[in-house]
C-alpha positions as CSV (number, residue, x, y, z in Angstrom):
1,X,0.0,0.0,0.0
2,X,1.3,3.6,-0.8
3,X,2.2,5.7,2.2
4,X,0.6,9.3,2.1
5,X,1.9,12.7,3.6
6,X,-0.5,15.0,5.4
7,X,0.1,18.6,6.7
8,X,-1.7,20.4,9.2
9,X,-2.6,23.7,8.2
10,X,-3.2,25.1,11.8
11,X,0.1,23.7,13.5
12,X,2.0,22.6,10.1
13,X,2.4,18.9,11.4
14,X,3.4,16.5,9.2
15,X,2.2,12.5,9.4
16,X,2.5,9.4,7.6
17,X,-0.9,7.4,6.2
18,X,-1.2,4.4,5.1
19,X,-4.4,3.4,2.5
20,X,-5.3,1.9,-0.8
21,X,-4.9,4.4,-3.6
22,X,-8.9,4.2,-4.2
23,X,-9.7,5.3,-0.6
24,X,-9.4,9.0,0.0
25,X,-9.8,9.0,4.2
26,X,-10.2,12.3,6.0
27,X,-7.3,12.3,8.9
28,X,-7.6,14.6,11.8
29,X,-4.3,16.2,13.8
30,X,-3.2,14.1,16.6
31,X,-2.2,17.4,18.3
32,X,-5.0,20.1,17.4
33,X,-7.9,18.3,15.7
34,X,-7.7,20.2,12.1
35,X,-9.0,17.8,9.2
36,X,-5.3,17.5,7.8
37,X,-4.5,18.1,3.8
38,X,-2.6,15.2,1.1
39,X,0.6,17.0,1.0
40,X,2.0,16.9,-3.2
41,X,4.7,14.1,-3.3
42,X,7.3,14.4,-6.0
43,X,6.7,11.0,-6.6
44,X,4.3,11.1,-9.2
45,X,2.9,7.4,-8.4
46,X,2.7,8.3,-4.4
47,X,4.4,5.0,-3.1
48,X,7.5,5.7,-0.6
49,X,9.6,2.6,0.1
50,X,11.0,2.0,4.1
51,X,10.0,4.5,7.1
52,X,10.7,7.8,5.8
53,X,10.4,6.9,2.1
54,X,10.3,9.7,-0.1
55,X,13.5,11.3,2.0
56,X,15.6,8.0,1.5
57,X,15.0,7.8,-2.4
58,X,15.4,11.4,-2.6
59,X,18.2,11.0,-1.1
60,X,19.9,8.4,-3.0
61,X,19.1,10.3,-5.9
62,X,20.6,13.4,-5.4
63,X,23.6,11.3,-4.2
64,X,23.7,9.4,-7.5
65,X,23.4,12.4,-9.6
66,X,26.3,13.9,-7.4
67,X,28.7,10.7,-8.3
68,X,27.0,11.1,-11.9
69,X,28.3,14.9,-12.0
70,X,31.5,14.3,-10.8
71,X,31.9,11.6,-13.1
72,X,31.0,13.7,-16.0
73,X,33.5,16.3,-15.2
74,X,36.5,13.9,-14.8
75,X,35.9,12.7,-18.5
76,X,34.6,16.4,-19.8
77,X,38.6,17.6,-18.4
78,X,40.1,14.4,-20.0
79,X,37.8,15.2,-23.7
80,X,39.0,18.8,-23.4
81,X,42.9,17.9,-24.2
82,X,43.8,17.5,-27.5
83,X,46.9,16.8,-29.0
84,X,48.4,19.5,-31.1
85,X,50.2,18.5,-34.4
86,X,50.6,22.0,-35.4
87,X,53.5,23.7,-34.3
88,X,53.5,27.3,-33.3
89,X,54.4,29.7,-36.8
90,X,54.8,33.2,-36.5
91,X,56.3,35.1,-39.8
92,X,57.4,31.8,-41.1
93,X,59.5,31.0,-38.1
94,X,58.6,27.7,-35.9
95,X,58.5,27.6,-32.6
96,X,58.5,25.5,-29.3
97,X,55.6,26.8,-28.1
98,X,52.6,28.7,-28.3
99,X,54.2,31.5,-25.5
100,X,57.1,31.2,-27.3
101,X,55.1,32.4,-30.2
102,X,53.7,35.1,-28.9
103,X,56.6,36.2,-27.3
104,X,58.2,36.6,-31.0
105,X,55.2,37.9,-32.4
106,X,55.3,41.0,-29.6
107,X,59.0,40.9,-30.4
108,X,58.3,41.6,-34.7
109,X,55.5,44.3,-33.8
110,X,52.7,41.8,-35.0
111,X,49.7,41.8,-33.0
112,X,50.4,38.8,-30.4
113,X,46.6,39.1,-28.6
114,X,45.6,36.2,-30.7
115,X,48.0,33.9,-29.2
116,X,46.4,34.5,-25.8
117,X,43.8,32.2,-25.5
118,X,46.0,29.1,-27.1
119,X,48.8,30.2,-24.3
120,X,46.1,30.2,-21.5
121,X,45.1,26.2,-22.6
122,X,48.9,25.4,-22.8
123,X,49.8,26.2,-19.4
124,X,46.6,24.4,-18.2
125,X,47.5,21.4,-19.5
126,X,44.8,21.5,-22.1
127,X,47.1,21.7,-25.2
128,X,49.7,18.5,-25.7
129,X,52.3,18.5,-27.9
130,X,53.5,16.2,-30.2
131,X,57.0,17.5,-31.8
């Protein structure tokens, strides 16, 4: 049988209730006598498993979407490196690497803001090179 919550409205307290989906029982408060109301449950199909339920499977939920998210984000930062086979040109001259690059194009009074962002996912490790 599905396990129900019902609030008080009067002194907001919250009970379990037991019955058959087709029954729909008026429940008084134990504590002030107010006919108590079905409190919406998240789970659309209103059963709760084990003595508080909905809390447990919520619960494991959010815990399993936690271990899903951090799982994600290990292999999103292992996706994000690629390896490089181009090697850093500036004027026709190679280079070690893409700050090195830069550092030459500033050097030859070329405009060396376009080597920022490629010098930013070097030192993070994003960028791998293959020489």
């Amino acid at each position: 049988m599905p396990t129900y919550d019902y609030k008080c409205p009067q002194c907001e307290a919250i009970e379990e209730q037991t019955h058959s989906i087709k029954e729909d029982p008026v429940y008084h408060c134990t504590k002030c006598g107010v006919e108590m109301k079905k409190m919406f449950s998240p789970n659309s199909s209103g059963f709760t498993f084990g003595k508080m339920g909905t809390i447990t499977i919520h619960r494991r939920e959010k815990d399993l979407r936690k271990k899903r998210s951090v799982e994600m984000a290990e292999r999103q930062k292992n996706n994000k490196r690629f390896v490089s086979n181009i090697r850093p040109n500036v004027g026709g001259v190679e280079t070690d690497s893409w700050s090195d690059a830069q550092k030459l194009a500033k050097s030859k009074g070329l405009n060396s803001d376009s080597y920022t962002r490629v010098v930013e996912k070097e030192k993070s490790g994003q960028i791998i090179k293959t020489i």
